[in-house]
DSSP file (Angstrom, degrees, kcal/mol; ACC not computed):
  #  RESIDUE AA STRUCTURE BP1 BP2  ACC     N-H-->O    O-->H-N    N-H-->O    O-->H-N    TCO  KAPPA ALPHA  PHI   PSI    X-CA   Y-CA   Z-CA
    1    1 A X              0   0    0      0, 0.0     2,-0.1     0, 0.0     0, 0.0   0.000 360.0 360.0 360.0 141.8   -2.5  -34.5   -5.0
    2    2 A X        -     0   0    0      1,-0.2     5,-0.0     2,-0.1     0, 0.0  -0.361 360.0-109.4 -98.5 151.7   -1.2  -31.2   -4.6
    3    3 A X        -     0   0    0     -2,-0.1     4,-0.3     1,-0.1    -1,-0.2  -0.084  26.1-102.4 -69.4-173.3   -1.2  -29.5   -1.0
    4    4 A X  S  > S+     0   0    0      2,-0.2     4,-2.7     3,-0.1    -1,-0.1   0.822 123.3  35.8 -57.2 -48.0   -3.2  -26.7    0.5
    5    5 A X  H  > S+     0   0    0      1,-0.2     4,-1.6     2,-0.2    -1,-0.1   0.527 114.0  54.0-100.0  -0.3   -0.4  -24.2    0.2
    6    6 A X  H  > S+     0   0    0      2,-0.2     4,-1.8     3,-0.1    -1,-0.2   0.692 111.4  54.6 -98.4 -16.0    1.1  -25.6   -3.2
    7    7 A X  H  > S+     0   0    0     -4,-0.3     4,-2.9     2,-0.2    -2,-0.2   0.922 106.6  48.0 -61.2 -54.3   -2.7  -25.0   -4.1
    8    8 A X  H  X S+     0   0    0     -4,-2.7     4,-1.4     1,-0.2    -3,-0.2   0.777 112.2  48.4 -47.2 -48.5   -2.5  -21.5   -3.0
    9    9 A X  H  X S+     0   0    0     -4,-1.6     4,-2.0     2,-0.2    -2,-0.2   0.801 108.4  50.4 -55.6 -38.4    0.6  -20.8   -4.8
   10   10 A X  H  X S+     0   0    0     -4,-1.8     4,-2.9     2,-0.2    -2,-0.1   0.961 111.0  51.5 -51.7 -48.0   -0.5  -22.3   -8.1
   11   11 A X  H >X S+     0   0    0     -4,-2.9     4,-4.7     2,-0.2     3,-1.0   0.945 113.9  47.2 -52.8 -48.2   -3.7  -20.0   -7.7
   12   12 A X  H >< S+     0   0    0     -4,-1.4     3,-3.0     2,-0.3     4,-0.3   0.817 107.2  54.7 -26.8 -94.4   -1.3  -16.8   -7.0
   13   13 A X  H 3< S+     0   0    0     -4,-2.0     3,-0.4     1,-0.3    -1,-0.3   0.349 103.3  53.1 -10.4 -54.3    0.5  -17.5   -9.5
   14   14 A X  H XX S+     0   0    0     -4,-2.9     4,-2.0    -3,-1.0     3,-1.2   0.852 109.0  54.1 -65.7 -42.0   -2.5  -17.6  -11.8
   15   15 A X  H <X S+     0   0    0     -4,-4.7     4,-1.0    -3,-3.0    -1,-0.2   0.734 100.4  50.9 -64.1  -2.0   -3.5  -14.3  -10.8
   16   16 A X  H 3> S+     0   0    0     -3,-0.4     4,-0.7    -4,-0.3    -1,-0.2   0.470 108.3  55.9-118.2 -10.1   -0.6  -12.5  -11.3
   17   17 A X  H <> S+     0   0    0     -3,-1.2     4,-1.0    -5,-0.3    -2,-0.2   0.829 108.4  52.4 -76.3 -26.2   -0.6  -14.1  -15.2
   18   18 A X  H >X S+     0   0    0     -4,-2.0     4,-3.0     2,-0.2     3,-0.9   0.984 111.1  43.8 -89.9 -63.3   -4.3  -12.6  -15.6
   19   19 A X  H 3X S+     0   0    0     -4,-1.0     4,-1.7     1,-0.3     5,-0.4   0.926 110.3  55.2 -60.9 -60.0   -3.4   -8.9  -14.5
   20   20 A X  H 3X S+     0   0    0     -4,-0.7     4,-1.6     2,-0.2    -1,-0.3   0.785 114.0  39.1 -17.2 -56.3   -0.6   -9.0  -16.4
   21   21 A X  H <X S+     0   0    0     -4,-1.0     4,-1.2    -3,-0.9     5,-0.3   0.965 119.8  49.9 -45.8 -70.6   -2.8  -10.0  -19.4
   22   22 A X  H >X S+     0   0    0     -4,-3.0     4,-2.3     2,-0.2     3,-1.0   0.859 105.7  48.5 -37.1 -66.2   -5.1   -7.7  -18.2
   23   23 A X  H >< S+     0   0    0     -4,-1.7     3,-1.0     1,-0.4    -2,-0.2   0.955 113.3  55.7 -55.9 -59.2   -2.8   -4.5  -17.7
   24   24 A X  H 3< S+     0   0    0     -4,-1.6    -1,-0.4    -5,-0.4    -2,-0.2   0.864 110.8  44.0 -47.4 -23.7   -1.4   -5.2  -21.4
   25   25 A X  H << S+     0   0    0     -4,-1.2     2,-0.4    -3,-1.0    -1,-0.2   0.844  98.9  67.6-108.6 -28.0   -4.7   -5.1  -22.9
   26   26 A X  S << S-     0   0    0     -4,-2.3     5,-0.2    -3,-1.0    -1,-0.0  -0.736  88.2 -66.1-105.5 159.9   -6.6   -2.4  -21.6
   27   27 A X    >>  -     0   0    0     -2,-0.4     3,-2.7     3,-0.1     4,-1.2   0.221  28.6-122.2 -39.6 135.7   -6.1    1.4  -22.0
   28   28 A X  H >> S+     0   0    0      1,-0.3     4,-2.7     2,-0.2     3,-0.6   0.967 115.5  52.5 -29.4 -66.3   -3.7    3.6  -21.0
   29   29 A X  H 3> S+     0   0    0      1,-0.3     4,-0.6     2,-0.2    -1,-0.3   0.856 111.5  50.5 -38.2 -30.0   -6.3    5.7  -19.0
   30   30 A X  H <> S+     0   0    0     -3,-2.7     4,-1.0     2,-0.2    -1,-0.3   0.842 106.4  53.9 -92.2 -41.2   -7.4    2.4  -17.2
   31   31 A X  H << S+     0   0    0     -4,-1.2    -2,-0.2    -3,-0.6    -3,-0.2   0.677 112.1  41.5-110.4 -26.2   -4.0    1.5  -16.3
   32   32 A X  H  < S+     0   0    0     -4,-2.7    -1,-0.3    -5,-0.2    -2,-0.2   0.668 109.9  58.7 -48.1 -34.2   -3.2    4.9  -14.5
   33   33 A X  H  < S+     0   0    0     -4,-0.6     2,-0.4    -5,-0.5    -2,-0.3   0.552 106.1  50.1-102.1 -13.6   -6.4    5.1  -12.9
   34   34 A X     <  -     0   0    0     -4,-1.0    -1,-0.2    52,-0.0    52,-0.0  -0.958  65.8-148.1-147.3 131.5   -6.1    1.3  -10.9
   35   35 A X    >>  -     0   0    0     -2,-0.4     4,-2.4    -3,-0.1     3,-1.4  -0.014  46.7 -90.0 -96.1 179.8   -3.3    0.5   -8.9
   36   36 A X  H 3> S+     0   0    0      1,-0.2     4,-2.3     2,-0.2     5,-0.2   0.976 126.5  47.8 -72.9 -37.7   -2.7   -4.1   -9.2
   37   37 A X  H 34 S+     0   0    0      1,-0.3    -1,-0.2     2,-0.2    -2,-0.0   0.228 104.6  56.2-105.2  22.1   -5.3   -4.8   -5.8
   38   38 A X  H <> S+     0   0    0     -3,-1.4     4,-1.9     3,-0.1     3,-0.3   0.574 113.8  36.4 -94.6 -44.0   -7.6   -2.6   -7.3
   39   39 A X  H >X S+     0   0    0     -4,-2.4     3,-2.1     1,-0.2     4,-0.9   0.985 120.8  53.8 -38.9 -71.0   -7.7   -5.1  -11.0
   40   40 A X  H 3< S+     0   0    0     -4,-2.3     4,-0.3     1,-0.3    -1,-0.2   0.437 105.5  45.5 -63.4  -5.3   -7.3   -7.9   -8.4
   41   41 A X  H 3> S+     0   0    0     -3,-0.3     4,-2.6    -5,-0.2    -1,-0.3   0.757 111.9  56.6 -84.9 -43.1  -10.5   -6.7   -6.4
   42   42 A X  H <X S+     0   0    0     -3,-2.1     4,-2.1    -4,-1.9     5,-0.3   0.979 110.2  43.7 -66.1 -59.6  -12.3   -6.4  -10.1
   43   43 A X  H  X S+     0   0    0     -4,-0.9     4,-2.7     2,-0.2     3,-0.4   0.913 104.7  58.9 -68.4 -14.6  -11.6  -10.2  -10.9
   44   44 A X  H  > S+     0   0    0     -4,-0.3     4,-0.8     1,-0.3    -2,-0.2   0.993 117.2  39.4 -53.4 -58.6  -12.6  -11.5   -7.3
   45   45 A X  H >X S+     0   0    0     -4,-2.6     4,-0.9     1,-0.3     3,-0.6   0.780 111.2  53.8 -70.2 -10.6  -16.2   -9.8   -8.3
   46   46 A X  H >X S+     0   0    0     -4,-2.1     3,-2.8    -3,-0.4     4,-0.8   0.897 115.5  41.2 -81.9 -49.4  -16.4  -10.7  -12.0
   47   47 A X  H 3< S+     0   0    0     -4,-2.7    -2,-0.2     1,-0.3    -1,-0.2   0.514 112.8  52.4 -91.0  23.2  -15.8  -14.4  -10.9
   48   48 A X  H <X S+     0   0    0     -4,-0.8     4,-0.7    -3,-0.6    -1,-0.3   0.552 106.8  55.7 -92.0 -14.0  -18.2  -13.8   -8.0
   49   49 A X  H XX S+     0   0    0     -3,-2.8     3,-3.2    -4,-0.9     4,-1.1   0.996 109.2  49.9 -50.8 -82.5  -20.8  -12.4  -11.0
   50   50 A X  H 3< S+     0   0    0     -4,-0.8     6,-3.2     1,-0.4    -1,-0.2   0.466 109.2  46.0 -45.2 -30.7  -20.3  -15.7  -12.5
   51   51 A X  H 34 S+     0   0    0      4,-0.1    -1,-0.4     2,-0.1    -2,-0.2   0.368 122.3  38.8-101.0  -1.4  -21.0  -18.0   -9.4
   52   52 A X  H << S+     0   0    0     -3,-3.2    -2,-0.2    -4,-0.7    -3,-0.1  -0.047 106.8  61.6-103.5   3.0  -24.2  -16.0   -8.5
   53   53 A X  S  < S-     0   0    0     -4,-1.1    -3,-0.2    -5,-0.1    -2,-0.1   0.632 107.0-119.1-108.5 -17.3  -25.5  -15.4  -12.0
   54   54 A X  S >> S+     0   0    0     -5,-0.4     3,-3.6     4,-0.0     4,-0.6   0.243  75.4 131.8 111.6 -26.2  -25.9  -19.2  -12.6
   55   55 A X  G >4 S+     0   0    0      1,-0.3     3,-1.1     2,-0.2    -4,-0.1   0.866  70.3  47.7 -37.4 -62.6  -23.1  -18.8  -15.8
   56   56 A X  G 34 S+     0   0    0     -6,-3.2    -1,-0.3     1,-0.2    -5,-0.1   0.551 106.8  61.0 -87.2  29.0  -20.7  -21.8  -14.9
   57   57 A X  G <4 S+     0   0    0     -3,-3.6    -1,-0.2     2,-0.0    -2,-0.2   0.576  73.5 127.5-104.5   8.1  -24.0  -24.3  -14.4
   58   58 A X    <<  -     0   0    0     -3,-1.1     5,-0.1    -4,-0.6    -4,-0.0  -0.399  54.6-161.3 -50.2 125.5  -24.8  -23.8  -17.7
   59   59 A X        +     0   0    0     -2,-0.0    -1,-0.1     0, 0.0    -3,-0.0   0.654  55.5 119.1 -91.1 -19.6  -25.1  -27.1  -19.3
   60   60 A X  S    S-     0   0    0      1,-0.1     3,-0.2     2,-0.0    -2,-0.0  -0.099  72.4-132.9 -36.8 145.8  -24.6  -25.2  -23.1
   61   61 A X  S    S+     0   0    0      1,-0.2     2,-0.5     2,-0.0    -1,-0.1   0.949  98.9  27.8 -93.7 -46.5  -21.7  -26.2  -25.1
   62   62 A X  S    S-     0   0    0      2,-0.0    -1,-0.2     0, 0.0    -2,-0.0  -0.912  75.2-150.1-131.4 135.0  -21.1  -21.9  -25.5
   63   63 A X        -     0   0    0     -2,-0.5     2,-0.4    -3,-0.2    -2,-0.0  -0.041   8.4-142.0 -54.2 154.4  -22.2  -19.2  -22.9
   64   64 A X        -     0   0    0      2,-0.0     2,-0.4     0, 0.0    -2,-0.0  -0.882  17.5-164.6-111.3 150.9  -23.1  -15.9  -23.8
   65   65 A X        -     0   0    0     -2,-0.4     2,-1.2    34,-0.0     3,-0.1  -0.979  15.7-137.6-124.1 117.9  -21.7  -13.5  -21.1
   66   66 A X    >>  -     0   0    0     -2,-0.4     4,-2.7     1,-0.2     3,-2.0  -0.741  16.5-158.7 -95.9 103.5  -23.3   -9.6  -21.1
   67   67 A X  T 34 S+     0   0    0     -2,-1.2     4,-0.2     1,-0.3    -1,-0.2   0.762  88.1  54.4 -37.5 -36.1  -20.2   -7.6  -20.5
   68   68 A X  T 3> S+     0   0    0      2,-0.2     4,-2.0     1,-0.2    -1,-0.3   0.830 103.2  45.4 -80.1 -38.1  -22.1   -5.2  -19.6
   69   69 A X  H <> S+     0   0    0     -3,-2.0     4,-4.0     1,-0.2     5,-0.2   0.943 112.2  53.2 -66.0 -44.2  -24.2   -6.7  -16.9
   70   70 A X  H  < S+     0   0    0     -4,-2.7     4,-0.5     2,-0.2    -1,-0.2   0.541 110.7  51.5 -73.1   9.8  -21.0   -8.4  -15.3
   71   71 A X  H  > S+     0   0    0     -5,-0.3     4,-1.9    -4,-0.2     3,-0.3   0.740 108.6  55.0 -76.5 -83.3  -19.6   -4.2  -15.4
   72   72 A X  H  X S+     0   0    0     -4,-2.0     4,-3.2     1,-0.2    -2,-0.2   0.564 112.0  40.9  -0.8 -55.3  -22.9   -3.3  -13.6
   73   73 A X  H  X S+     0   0    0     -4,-4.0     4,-2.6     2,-0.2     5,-0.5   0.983 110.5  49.0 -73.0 -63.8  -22.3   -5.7  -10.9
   74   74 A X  H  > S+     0   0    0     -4,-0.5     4,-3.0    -3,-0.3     5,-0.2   0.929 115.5  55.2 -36.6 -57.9  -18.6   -5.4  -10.2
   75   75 A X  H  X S+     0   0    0     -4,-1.9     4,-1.3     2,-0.2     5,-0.2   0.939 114.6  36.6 -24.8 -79.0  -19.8   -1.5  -10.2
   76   76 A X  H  < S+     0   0    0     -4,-3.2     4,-0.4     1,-0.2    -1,-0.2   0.732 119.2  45.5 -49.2 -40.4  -22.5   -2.1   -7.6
   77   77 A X  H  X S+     0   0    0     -4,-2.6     4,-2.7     2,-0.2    -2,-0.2   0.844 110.1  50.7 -78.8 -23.3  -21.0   -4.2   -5.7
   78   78 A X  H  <>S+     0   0    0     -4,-3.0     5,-2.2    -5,-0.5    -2,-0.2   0.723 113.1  49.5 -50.5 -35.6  -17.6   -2.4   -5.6
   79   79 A X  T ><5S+     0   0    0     -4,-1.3     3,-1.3     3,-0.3    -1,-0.3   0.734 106.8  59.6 -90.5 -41.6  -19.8    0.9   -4.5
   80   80 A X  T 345S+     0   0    0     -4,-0.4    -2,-0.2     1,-0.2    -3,-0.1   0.909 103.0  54.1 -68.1 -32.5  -21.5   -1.6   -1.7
   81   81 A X  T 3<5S-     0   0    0     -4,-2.7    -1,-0.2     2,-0.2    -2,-0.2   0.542 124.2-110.5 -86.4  13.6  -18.2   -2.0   -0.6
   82   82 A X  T < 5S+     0   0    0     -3,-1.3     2,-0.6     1,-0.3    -3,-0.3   0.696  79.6 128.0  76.3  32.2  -17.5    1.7   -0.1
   83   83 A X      < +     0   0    0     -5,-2.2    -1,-0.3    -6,-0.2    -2,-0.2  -0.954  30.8 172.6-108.8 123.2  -15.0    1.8   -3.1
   84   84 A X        +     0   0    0     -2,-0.6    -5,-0.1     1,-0.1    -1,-0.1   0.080  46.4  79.1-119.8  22.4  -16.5    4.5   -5.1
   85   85 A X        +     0   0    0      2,-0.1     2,-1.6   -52,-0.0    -1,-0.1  -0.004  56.7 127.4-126.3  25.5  -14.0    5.4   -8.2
   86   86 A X        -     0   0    0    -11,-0.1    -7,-0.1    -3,-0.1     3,-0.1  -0.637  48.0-154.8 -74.5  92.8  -14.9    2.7  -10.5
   87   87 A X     >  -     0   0    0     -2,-1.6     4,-1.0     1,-0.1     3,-0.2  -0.318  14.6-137.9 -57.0 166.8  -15.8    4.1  -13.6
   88   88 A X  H >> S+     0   0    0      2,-0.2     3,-3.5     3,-0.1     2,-0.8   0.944 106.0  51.6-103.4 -90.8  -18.3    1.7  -15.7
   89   89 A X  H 3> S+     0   0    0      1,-0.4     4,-0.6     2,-0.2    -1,-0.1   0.227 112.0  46.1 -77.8  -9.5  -16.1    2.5  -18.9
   90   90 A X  H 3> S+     0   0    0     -2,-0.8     4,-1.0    -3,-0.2    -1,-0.4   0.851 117.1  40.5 -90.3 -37.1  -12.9    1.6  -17.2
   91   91 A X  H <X S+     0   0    0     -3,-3.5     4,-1.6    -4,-1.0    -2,-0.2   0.620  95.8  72.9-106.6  -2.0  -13.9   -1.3  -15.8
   92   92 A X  H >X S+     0   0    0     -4,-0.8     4,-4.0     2,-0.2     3,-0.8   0.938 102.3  55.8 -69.2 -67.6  -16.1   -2.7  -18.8
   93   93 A X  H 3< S+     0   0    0     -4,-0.6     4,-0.4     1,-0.3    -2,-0.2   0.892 110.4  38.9 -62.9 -15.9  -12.1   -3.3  -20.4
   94   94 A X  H 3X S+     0   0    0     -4,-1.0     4,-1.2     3,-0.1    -1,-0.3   0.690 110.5  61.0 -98.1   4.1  -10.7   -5.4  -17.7
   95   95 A X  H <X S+     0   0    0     -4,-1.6     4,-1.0    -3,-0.8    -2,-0.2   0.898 116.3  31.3 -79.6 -28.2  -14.2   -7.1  -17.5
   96   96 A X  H  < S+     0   0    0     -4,-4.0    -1,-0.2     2,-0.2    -3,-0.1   0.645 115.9  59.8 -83.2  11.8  -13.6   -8.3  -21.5
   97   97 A X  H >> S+     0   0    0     -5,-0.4     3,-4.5    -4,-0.4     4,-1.8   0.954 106.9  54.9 -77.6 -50.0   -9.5   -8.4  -20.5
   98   98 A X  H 3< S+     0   0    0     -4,-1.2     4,-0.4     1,-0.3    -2,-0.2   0.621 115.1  32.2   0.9 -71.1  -11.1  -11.0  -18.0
   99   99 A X  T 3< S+     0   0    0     -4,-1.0     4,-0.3     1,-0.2    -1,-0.3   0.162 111.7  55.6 -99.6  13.9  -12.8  -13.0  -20.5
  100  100 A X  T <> S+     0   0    0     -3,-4.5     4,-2.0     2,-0.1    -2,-0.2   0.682 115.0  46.3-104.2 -13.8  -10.6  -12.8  -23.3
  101  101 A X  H  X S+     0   0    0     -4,-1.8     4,-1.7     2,-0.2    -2,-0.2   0.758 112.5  49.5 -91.8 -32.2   -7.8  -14.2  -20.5
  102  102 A X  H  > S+     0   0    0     -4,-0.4     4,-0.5    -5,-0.3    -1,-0.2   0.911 114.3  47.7 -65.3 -46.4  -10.4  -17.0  -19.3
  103  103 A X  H >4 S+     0   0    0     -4,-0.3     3,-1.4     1,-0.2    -2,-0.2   0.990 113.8  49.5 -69.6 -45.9  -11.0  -18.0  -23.5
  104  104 A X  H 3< S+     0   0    0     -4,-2.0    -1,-0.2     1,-0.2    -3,-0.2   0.959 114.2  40.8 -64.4 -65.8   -7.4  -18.1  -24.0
  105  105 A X  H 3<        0   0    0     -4,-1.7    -1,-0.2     1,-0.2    -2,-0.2   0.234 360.0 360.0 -85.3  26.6   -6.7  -20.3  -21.1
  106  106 A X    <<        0   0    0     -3,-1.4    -1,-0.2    -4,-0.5    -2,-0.1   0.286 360.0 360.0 -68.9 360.0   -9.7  -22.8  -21.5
């Protein structure tokens, strides 16, 4: 059984493979416009979306996910947290870099 802090590392680790993914996959425009702890702020809220939308207690063998809603949130809540320069159109491509980086690593 792995430690607390070897736990921590792993998880790092994993983030810093998914914004990688991410920054490669979405647009130039996107990739000027959000520095890495602004990405890494975007996945904390998609995969709070996901644990408050009900998504992973789906007993279905495949999910549909509406990109759009899970923009919507990260949006709102990101604006609840007084960060106010999220565009919806930027952040709609790391929310499918997101999920194309979750299907890949299933």
């Amino acid at each position: 059984m792995a430690s607390i802090d070897e736990e921590l590392r792993l998880d790092e680790e994993e983030n810093q493979r998914e914004l990688a993914f991410i920054r490669e996959r979405i647009p130039f425009d996107a990739k000027k416009h959000y520095s890495d702890q602004s990405i890494l702020y975007m996945m904390d809220l998609i995969v709070d979306y996901y644990y408050t939308s009900g998504i992973l207690e789906s007993t279905e063998e495949e999910v549909d996910i509406d990109l759009e809603a899970v923009t919507d949130y990260v949006c709102r809540k990101a604006k609840e947290d007084g960060v106010t320069n999220f565009d919806p159109e930027y952040v709609l491509f790391v929310v499918q870099a997101d999920l194309d980086f979750q299907e890949q690593n299933l």
